[in-house]
Every structure is written in C-alpha cells, then in structure tokens.
C-alpha positions in Angstrom: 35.1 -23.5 -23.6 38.4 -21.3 -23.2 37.3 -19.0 -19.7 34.5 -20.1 -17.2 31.1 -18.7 -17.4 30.2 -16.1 -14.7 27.2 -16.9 -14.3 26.7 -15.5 -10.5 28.6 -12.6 -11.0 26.5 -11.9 -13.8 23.6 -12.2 -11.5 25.0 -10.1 -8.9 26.2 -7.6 -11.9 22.4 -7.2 -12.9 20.5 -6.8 -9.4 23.7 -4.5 -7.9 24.7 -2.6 -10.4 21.8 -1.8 -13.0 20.0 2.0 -12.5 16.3 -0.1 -11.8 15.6 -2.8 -10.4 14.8 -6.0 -11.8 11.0 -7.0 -12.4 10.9 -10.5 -13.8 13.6 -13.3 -14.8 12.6 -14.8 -18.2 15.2 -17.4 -19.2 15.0 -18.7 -23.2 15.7 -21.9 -23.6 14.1 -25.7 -23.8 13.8 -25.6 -19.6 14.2 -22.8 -16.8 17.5 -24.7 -15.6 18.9 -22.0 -14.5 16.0 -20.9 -11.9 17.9 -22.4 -8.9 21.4 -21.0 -9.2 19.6 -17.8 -9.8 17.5 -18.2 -6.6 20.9 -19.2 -4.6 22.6 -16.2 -6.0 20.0 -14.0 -5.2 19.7 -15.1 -1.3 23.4 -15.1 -1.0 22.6 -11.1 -1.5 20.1 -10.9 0.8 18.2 -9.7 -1.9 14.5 -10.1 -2.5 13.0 -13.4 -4.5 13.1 -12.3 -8.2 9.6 -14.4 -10.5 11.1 -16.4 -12.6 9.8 -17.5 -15.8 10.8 -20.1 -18.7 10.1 -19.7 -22.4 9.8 -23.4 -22.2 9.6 -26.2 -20.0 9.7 -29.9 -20.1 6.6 -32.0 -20.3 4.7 -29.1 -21.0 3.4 -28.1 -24.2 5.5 -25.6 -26.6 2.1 -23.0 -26.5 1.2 -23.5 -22.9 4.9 -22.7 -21.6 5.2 -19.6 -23.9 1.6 -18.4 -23.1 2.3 -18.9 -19.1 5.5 -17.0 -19.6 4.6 -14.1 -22.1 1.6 -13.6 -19.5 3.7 -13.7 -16.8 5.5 -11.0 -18.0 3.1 -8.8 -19.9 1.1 -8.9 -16.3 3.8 -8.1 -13.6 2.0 -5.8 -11.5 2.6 -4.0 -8.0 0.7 -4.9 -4.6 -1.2 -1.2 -4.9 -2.3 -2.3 -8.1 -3.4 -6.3 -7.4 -5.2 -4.8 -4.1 -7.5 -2.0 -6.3 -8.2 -4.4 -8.8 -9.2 -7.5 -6.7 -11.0 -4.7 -4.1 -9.4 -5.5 -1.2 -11.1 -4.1 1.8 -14.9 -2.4 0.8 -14.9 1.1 1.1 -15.6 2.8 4.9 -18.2 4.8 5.6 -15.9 7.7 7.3 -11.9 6.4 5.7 -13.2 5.7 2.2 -11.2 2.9 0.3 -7.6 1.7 1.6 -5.3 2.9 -0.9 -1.8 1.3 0.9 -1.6 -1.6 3.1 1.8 -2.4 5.3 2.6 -3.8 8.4 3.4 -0.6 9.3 1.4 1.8 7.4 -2.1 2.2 5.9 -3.5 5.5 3.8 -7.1 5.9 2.7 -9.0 8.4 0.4 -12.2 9.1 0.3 -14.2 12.2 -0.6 -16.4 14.2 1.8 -19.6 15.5 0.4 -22.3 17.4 2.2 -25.0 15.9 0.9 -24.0 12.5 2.1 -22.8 13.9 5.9 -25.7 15.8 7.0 -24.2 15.7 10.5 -21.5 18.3 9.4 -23.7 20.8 8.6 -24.5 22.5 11.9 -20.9 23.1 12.7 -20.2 26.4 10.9 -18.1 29.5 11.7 -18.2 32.5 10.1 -20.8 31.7 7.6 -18.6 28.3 6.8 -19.0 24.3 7.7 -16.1 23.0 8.7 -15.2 19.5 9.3 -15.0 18.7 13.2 -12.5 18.2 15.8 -14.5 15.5 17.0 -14.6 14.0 13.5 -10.8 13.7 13.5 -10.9 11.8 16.6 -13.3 9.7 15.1 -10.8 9.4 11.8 -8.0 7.9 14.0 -10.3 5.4 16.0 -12.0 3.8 13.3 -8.6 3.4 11.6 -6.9 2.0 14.5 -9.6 -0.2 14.8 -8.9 -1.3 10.8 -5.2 -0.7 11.9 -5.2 -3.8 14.7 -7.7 -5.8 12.8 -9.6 -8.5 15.5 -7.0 -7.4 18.1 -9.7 -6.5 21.1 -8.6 -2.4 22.2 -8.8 -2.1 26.2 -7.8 1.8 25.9 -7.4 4.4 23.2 -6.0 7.4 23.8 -5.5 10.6 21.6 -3.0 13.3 22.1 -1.0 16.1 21.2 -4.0 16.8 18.5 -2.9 19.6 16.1 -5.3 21.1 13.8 -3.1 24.1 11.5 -5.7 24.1 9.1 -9.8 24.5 9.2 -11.0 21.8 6.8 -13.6 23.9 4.7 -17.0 21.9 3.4 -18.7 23.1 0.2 -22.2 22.7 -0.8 -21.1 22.7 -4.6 -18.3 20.0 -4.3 -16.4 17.2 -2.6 -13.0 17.4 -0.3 -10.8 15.2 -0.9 -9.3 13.6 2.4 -5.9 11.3 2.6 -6.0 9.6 6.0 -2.5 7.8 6.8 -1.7 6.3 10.1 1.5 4.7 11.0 2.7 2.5 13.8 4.6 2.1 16.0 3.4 5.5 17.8 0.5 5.5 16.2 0.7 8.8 14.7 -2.0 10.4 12.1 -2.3 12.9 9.5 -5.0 13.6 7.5 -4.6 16.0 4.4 -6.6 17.6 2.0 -4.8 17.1 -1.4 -0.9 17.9 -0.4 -2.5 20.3 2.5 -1.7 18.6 6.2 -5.3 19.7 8.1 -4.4 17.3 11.3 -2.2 15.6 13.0 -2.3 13.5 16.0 -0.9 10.6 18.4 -3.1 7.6 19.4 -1.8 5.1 22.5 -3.2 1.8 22.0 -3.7 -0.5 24.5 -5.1 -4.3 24.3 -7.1 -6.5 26.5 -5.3 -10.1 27.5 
C-alpha cells in the first residue's frame, strides 16, 4: 500500500454528498467485514442506520448468503408500502383504510357511496345531499380515538370548524375523502381529491 484507504470518508462522501439517498449497503466479498466501521461511521453522522447486506458470509452456504442478499436488495421497500401489503389496521367504517402512520400524523381514504350511507340522504339543499357538519365532527372523533389508541379520552373538544366547501354526494358515484389529522394541536382536514372541504381543531383531554 502507498496512501491509506479512506474508508470513512468514503462513507461520509456517499451519504453527504450523493443527489439520493442511500437504500441498502451490499458489500462483495467472502464476509460483510466491513458492516461495523460502516455502522460507526454512520452514527458519528447522526445519520440514520443504513441495511447492510453481504454477498457472502462465513459458515453459511455460498447460495444461501447470495439468495439472503440479492433478496434483500431486490425487496427494499418503504413503511407505506410494508403497512398496505401486510394490511395494517382493517378498514373503518367512517375513515376507510389508514394510508400513513406517524407519531405525529395519520391520513385515511376511503370512498363515500350513497348506497352504503343511507343516513346522508335526508340532508339535501337545493335539490343536492351533502355530506354533514355533524359528520365531520364525527370524522375527527373517531380518528382521535384511532389517533390515541387505548389512551382513555376524559374531554374532546372541537373548534374553530371551517367548512369552505359543500361536500356534494352523487347517486351515480363515489367521493373520494382524504382524512389527515396531526398532533400536537390536533388539527384536521379532510379533502376531496386535492379540494380542502374542512378543517378543524380538536382539544384532547385524558383521564388519570
């Protein structure tokens, strides 16, 4: 060797300075040696824990290593996608399916159909059904309730409630609704494709 190998400043070089971010670590070679260096560099950066695979590894069989790895690779995919694919949380009656999940935010879709809300039918104006205020309210409890999980609610209150927008129902097809809520307020909005039809506040309060 003539110069010393670079080997965390490489590493730095790739998750600092590259125009996407890194997926997966796949190191070729007869053992993932370099996994730990890799790990230290990466929490020296504060950065986030990178999967690391190996092409090969010791005491395991030549096919099994490079199966486990060329898997590992081929299937990296992103929490939305391993939460619809193992089905997460079934589908609500009111919300739909949970399409995100954070500790701070959750969005679900569902479409609203006529035939399967009876309920909305009386509420018309001008010769229209439209989706209730009350309905919104009931929107933001049932997703506060999804929101705190077993956490037992003493109080919930709902304010500042704006409603720009009449959502329309049709007897020929579905509206689809995008209900998001957010902590730490917890605020809502519920939107009909990229349309914002509500918005609202919600204080939450707990028992002891």
């Amino acid at each position: 060797m003539v110069q010393p190998v670079l080997f965390s400043e490489a590493v730095q070089f790739a998750v600092q300075t590259l125009p996407a971010p890194l997926a997966i670590a796949l190191e070729v070679g007869p053992h993932p040696a370099l996994k730990g260096p890799v790990s230290q560099t990466l929490k020296s950066l504060a950065a986030s824990p990178l999967p690391y695979a190996g092409s090969l590894e010791r005491g395991k069989g030549d096919v099994e290593s490079m199966s486990a790895a060329s898997g590992m690779v081929y299937w990296r995919e992103s929490r939305l996608s391993h939460n619809f694919r193992v089905g997460g949380q079934p589908p609500h009656s009111l919300l739909g399916r949970q399409r995100e999940d954070s500790p701070y935010e959750k969005t679900w879709r569902n479409f609203f159909h006529l035939e399967e809300m009876p309920w909305v039918k009386g509420h018309t104006f001008q010769g229209q059904v439209l989706f209730p205020g009350a309905g919104y309210v009931s929107l933001a409890v049932e997703a506060s309730k999804a929101f705190v999980k077993n956490r037992p609610i003493k109080l919930l209150e709902v304010r500042d409630m704006n409603i720009p927008k009449a959502l329309v129902m049709g007897e020929d097809k579905g509206v689809e609704v995008l209900f998001t809520i957010r902590s730490k307020t917890i605020s809502t909005t519920v939107a009909d494709g990229s349309v914002v039809e509500a918005e609202q506040i919600l204080s939450c309060r707990f028992r002891d």
